[in-house]
C-alpha positions, 0 to 999 in steps of 0.5 A: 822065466821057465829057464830060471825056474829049470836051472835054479832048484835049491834054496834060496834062489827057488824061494827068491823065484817065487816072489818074482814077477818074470812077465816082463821078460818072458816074451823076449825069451819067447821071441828066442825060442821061436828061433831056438827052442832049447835057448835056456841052454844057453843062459844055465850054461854060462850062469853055472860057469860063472857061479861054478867057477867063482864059488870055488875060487871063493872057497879057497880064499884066505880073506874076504872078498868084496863083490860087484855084480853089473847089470844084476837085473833079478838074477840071485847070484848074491843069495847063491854065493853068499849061501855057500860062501858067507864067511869069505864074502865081505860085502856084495853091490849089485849095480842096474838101472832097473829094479834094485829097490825091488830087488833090496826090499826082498831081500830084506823082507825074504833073506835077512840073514843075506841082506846085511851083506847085500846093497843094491845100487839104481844106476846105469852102468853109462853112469861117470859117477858109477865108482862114487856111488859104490863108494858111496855105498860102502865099496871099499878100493882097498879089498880084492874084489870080484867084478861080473859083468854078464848079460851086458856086454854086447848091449854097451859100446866097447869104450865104456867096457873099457872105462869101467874095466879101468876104474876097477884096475887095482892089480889085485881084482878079478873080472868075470865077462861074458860076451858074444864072439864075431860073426865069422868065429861062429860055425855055419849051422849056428851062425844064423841062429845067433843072427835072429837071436840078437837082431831081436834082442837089438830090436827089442832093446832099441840098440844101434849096435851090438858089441862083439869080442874076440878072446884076444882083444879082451886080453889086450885090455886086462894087460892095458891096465896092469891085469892079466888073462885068467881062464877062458871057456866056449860054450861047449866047454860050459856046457861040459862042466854044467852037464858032463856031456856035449849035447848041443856044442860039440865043437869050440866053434858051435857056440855064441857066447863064451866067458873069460876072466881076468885080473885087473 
C-alpha cells in the first residue's frame, strides 16, 4: 500500500515491500482516504511509536528478549527490530490467521540471516490453543517477552483481549496495545471522520461490533492480572515524536487511536 511504501524507507523493510502483493488491502485504504486523505498519517504515527518505543527498550536490555507479534499480517516489524537489535532478541513469533506461510517463505528466501530467528504461526488470535502452539513453536513462558497487539484491538471482543492478556501474565512481560478511544473521548471535528472510517472498516471485515477502550479500563487489566501501566501516548503525542511537530493533532483529543503499554 502507498503508505507503507511512504513510512518504510530503509532496508530491509523496502526490499521485503517489494516481494509484496499489497492489492488486497489497497481498496480498503482507498475506501479511508475517501473519507480522509491524509490516513496513512494515522497507521506511520502509531507504527513509529511502536518500533520507536520498543527499539529503545531493547537497546538497553541486559538479555535477550523473546517476542510476540499478534495480528502480524505483512507488516516487517520483525526484520526492523531485529536489523537493529539482533543480539538482544532471542526468538520472534508472529501469530495471524492469514499469510504466514507467505510470509516464512520470504523470509527465508529473501532474509536468511533473519529467519532463523523468525517463526510464523497460521492461527486466529480466537484460537483456545493459541499458547500450545507458541509453545509448540519454541515459545519459551520462562523469558521476558514483549507482546504487541496492533491493528487488532477493536476487531476482537474485549473477553478474549482479556484472555489472551491473561495467558501472557508472568509479572515479567510487556504489552504493547494499540486501540480506538470512545466516541465521546474524540473531539467534534474528528468524530465524524473516525464514524466513517470504521463503519467501513466494520462493513468490509463483516464485524458485529467494534471494540472501544478508555486508558483507564486497560490499566484495570494490567493490574487484574499482576502487571502495571507503563506509558500511554494520544496520537498528537505519536505524531510528535514521529515528525517533530503537530500538523494534524494539535490537541490530545483530535485523535482516534492511542497506544499504551503494560507490563503483564
Amino acid at each position: 500500500m502507498l503508505w507503507a511504501k511512504a513510512y518504510y524507507k530503509e532496508d530491509p523493510a523496502v526490499k521485503f515491500i517489494k516481494h509484496l502483493d499489497l492489492s488486497e488491502g489497497q481498496r480498503l485504504l482507498d475506501l479511508c482516504n475517501t473519507i480522509c486523505d491524509w490516513y496513512g498519517e494515522i497507521i506511520a504515527n502509531r507504527k513509529y511509536f511502536i518500533y520507536h518505543t520498543m527499539s529503545e527498550k531493547l537497546k538497553t536490555a541486559n538479555s535477550p528478549w523473546q517476542i510476540v507479534i499478534l495480528a502480524a499480517g505483512m507488516c516487517p516489524l520483525s526484520l526492523n527490530l531485529l536489523a537493529k537489535n539482533d543480539k538482544k532478541i532471542n526468538r520472534i513469533f508472529e501469530v495471524d490467521e492469514f499469510g504466514m506461510k507467505e510470509k516464512e517463505n520470504a523470509y527465508k528466501n529473501f532474509f536468511p540471516q533473519y529467519a532463523r530467528k523468525i517463526k510464523c504461526i497460521p492461527t486466529s488470535i480466537y484460537e483456545k490453543r493459541l499458547m500450545d502452539l507458541l509453545t509448540d513453536a519454541g515459545y519459551r513462558k520462562e523469558l521476558q517477552t514483549i507482546i504487541f497487539a496492533e491493528g487488532i484491538s477493536y476487531y476482537i471482543r474485549k473477553r478474549r483481549l482479556k484472555e489472551v492478556f491473561q495467558s501472557f501474565a508472568t509479572g515479567r512481560n510487556i504489552v504493547v496495545l494499540e486501540y480506538l478511544v470512545p466516541r465521546n473521548n474524540i473531539s467534534n471535528e474528528n468524530r465524524k471522520i473516525s464514524d466513517e472510517i470504521f463503519n467501513i472498516i466494520k462493513k468490509e471485515c463483516e464485524l458485529a461490533r467494534i471494540s472501544r477502550y478508555t486508558q483507564s479500563e486497560l490499566k484495570r487489566i494490567f493490574i487484574q492480572y499482576g502487571g502495571a501501566f507503563l506509558r500511554h501516548e494520544t496520537m498528537s503525542g505519536m505524531e510528535f515524536l514521529r515528525t517533530g511537530s503537530n500538523q494534524f493533532f494539535n490537541r490530545q483529543n483530535e485523535g482516534w487511536i492511542e497506544c499504551i503499554i503494560g507490563r503483564l
